[in-house]
C-alpha positions in Angstrom: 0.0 0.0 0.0 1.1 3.3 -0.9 1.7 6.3 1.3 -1.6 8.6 1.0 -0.7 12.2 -0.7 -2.5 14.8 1.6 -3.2 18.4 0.3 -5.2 21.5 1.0 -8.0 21.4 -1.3 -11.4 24.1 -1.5 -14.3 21.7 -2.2 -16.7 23.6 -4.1 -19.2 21.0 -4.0 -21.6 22.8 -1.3 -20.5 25.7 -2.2 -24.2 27.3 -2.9 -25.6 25.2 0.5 -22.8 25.4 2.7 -20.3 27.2 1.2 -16.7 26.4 0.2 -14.7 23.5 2.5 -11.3 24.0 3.2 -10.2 20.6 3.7 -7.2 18.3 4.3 -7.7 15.9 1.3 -6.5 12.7 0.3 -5.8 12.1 -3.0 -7.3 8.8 -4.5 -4.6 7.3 -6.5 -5.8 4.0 -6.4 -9.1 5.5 -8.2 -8.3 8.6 -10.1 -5.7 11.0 -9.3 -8.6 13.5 -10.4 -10.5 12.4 -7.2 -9.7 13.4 -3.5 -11.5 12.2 -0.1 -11.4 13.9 2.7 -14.1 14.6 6.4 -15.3 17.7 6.8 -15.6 17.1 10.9 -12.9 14.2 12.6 -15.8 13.3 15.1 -17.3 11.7 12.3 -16.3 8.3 11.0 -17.9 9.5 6.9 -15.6 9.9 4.2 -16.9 12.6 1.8 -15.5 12.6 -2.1 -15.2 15.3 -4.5 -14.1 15.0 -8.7 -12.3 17.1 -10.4 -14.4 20.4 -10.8 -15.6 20.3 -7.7 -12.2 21.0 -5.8 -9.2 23.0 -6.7 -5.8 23.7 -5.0 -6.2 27.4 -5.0 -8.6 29.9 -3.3 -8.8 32.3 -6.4 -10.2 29.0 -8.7 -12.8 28.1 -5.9 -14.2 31.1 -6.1 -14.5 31.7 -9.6 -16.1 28.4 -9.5 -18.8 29.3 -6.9 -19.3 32.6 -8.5 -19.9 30.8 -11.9 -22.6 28.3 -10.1 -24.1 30.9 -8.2 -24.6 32.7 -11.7 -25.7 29.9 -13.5 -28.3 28.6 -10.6 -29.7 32.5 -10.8 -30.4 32.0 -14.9 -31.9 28.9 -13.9 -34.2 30.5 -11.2 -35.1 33.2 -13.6 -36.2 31.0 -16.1 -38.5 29.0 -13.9 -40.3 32.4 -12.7 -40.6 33.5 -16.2 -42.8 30.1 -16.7 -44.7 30.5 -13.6 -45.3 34.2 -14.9 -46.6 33.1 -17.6 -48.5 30.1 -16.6 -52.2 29.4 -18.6 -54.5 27.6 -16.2 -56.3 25.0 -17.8 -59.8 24.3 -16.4 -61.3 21.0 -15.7 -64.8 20.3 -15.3 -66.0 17.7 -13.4 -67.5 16.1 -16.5 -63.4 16.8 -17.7 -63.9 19.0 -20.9 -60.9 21.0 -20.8 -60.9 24.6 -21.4 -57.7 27.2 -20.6 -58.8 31.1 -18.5 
């Protein structure tokens, strides 16, 4: 077994939950050099796992990251008011012709 390459890692992940972890990672060799592992609290026994995109090695590239999600989750809000806004009721009579107000 090989010795386990630790680094500091910003998991981006959670980033629009719980914002961005600061973690002490392992990085998953055996699996993909691309993936890391790492527990957000050492009380707890969980392993958590991030992929490539959702961590980074520098502050500066986590938070472009988390900007660019929390841009891209506000388009996608947007759009689903705009449907809502403008949403056609449909009307169902009991004897279930179908008509729209």
């Amino acid at each position: 077994m090989t010795k386990e390459e630790k680094i500091t890692a910003y998991v981006t992940k959670y980033a629009l939950t719980k914002g961005i972890f600061v973690v002490n990672a392992n990085i998953c060799k055996d699996i993909s050099p691309l993936m890391i592992s790492y527990r957000i609290d050492n009380d707890n026994d969980w392993n958590y796992y991030a992929h490539k995109g959702e961590w980074y090695t520098s502050l500066p590239e986590a938070i472009q990251k988390a900007n660019k999600m929390r841009i891209e989750r506000i388009s996608s809000l947007r759009k689903s008011i705009s449907k809502v806004e403008n949403m056609e009721f449909k009307i169902i009579n009991k004897d279930l012709s179908v008509g729209k107000l």
